[in-house]
C-alpha positions as CSV (number, residue, x, y, z in Angstrom):
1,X,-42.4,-25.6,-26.7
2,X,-38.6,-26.3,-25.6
3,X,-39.4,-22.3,-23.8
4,X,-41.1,-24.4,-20.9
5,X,-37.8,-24.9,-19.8
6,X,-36.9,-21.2,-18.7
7,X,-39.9,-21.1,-16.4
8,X,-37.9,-23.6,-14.7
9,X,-34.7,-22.0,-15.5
10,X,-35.3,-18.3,-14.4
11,X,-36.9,-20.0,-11.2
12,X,-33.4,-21.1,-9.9
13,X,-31.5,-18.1,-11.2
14,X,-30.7,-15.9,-8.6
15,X,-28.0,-13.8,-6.7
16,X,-25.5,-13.8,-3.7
17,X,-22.8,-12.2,-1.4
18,X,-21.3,-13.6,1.6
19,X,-24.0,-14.7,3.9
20,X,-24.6,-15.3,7.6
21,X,-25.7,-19.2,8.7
22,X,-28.6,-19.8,7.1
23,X,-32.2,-19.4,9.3
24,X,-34.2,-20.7,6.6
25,X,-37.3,-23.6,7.3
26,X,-37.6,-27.3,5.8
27,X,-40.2,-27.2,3.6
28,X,-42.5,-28.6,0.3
29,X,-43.6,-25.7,-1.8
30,X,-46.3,-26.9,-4.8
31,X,-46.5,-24.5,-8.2
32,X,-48.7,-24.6,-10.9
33,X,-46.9,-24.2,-14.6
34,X,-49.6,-22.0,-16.5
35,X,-50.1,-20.5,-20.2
36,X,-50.3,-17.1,-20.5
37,X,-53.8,-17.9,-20.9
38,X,-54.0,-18.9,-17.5
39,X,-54.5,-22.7,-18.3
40,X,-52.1,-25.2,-16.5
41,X,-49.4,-26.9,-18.1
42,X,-48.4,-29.1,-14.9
43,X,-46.9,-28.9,-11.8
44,X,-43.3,-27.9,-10.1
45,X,-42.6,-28.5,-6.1
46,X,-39.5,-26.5,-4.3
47,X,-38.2,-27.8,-1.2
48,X,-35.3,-27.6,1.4
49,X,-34.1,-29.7,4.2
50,X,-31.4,-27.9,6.5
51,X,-29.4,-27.5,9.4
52,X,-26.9,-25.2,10.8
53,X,-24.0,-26.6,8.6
54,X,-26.1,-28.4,5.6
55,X,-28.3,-27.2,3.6
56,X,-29.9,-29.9,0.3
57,X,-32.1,-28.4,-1.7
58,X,-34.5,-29.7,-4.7
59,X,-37.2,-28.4,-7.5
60,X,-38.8,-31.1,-9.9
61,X,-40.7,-29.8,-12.7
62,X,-43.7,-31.9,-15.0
63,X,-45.7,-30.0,-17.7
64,X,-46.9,-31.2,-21.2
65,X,-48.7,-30.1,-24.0
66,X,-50.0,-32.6,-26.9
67,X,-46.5,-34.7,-28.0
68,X,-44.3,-33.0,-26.0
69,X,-43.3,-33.4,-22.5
70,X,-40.8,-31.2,-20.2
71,X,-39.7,-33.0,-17.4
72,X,-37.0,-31.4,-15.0
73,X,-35.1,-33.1,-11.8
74,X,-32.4,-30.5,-9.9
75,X,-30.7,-30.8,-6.5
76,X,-28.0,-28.8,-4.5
77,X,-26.1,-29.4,-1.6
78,X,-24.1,-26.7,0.1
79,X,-23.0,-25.5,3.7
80,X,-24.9,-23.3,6.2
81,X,-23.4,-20.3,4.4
82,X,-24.6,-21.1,1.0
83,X,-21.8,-22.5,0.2
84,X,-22.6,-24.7,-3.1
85,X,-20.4,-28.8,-2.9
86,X,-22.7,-29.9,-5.6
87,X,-24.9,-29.9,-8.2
88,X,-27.1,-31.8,-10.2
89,X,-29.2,-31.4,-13.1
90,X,-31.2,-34.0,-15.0
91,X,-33.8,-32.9,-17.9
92,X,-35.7,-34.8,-20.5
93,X,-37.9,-32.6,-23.2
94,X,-39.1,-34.0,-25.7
95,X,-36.5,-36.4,-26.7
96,X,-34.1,-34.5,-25.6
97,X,-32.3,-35.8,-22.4
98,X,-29.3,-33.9,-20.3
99,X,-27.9,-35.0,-17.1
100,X,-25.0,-32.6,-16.2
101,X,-23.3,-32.7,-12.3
102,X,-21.4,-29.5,-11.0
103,X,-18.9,-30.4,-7.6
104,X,-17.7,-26.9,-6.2
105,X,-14.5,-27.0,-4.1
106,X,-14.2,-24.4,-1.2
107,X,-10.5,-24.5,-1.1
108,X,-9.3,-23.7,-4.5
109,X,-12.8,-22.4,-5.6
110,X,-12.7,-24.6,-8.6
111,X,-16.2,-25.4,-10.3
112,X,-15.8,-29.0,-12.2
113,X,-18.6,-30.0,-15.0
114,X,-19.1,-33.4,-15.7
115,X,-16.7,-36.3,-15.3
116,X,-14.2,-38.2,-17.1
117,X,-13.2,-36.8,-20.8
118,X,-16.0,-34.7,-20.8
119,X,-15.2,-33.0,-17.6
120,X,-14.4,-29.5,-17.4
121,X,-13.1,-26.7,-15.1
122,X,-13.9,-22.8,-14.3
123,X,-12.1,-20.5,-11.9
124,X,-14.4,-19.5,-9.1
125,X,-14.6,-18.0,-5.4
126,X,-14.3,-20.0,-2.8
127,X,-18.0,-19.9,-2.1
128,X,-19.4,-20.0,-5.4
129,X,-23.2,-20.9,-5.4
130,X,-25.6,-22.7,-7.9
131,X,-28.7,-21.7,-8.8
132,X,-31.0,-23.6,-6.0
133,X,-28.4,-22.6,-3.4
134,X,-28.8,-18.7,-4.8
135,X,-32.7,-18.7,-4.6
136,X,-32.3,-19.5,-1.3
137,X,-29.4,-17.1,-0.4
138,X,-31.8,-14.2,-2.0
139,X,-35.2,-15.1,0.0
140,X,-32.7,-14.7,3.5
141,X,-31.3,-11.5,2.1
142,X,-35.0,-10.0,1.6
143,X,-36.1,-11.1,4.6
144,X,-33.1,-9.1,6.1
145,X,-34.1,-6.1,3.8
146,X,-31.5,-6.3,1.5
147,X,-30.8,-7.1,-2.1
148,X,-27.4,-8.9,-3.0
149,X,-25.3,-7.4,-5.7
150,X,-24.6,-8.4,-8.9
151,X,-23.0,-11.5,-9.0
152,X,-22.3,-14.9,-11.7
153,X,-24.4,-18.1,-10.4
154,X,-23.7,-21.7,-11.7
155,X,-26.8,-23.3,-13.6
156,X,-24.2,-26.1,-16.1
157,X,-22.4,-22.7,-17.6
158,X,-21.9,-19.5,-15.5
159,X,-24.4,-16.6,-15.2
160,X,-24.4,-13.0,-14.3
161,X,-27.4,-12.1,-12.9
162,X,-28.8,-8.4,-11.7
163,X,-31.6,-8.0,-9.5
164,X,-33.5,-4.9,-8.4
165,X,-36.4,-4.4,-6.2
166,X,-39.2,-3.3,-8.1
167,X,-41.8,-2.6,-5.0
168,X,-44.6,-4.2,-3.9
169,X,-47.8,-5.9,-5.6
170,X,-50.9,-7.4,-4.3
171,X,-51.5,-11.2,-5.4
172,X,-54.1,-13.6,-5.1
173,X,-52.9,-16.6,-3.2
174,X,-55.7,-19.5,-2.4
175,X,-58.3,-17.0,-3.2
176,X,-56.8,-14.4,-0.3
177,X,-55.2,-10.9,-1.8
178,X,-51.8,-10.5,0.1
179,X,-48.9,-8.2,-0.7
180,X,-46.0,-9.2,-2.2
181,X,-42.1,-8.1,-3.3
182,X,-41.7,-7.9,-6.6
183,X,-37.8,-8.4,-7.6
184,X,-36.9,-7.7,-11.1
185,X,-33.9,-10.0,-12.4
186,X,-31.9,-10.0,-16.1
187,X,-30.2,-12.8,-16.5
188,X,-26.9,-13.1,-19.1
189,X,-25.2,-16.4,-20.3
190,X,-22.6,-17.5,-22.4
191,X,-24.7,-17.5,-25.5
192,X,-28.6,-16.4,-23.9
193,X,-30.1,-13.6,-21.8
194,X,-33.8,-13.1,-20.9
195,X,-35.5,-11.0,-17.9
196,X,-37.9,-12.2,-15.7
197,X,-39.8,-11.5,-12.7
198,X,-40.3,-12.9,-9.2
199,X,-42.8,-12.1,-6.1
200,X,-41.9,-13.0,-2.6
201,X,-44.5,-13.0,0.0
202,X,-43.4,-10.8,3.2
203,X,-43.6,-13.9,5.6
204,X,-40.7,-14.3,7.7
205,X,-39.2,-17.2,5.0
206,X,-40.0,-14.7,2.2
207,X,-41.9,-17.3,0.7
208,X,-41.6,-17.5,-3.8
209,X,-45.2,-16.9,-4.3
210,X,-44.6,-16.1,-8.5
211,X,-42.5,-16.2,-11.3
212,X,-43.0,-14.3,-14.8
213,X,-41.5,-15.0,-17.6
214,X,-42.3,-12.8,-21.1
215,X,-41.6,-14.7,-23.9
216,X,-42.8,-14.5,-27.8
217,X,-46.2,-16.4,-27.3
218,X,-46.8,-14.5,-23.8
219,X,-46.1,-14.4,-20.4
220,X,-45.6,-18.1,-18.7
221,X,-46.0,-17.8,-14.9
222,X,-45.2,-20.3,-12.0
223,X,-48.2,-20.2,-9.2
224,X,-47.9,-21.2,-5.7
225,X,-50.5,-23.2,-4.6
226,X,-52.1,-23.4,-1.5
């Protein structure tokens, strides 16, 4: 059951180029975590708060099954250009508890992991972006009709991640069939890779309306709810 943490994982991994200010909207999006059965494991909420030169960004994650609970906290902070300053990410499954920060700095382009003797440093751009800050980054690109290139996202360790536009499907949402674009993403890390699927609605925002994620028992899906 540790799996339930790449539906929250794939959720956040996305790609970037240089951007304009952002246009995006404050919001609260709510998900539903579901089996591939179609029965809900708990719930996930996405949200943003921004102006013209800050953006903060959150997702929370809560799902269980029988003696095992996934429980996932993340938040970003970054400039009106999707610039990433910081990073956290806290995670308890099972027993199993991480809390890892990432602080990005725009001058030497440095990304430094954790603090004190366990602190760490990677060589960067000077606008390197984590993985909230990059889901963000690609919902303005499609709403410009474009699809950044590939490019290596912060998420604790780097990753390269290739997206491609994989046309359009039509989705229930609230019990209404609307189109959606469907982007295709793989996703390789120092020691993982999986590929995964997400569906935007073709609001103005470019709303995330779905995620897929294949695994060995299934496909695991993240629902908006409405």
């Amino acid at each position: 059951m540790t799996k339930l943490n790449l539906i929250s994982s794939v959720l956040l991994l996305a790609l970037t180029a240089i951007a304009a200010e952002s246009t995006l909207p404050n919001e609260t999006l709510r998900y539903s975590i579901n089996w591939p059965t179609g029965v809900s494991l708990g719930e996930a909420q996405l949200s943003a708060s921004s102006s013209a030169a800050h953006m903060h960004f959150q997702f929370n994650l809560d799902a269980a099954v029988p003696a095992f609970t996934v429980s996932d906290h993340f938040g970003s902070d970054a400039s009106g250009s999707f610039c990433s300053s910081e990073f956290d990410k806290s995670t308890s499954h099972g027993s199993k508890k991480t809390d890892e920060k990432e602080t990005f700095d725009s001058k030497t382009g440095a990304v430094t992991r954790g603090s004190g003797s366990g602190q760490s440093e990677l060589d960067a751009s000077t606008c390197s972006k984590d993985a909230l800050t990059f889901l963000y980054f690609l919902r303005q690109e499609l709403s410009q009709g474009r699809i950044p290139q590939e490019e290596t996202v912060y998420f604790g360790a780097p990753y390269e991640v290739r997206l491609n536009s994989a046309g359009t499907e039509s989705i229930k949402i609230g019990g209404a069939s609307v189109d959606a674009e469907r982007i295709t993403a793989s996703v390789s890390g120092p020691s993982s890779s999986i590929s995964f699927e997400m569906l935007f609605l073709k609001d103005p925002a470019r709303t995330l309306a779905v995620v897929r994620v294949p695994l060995a028992l299934g496909t695991f899906s993240m629902e908006l709810v409405k």
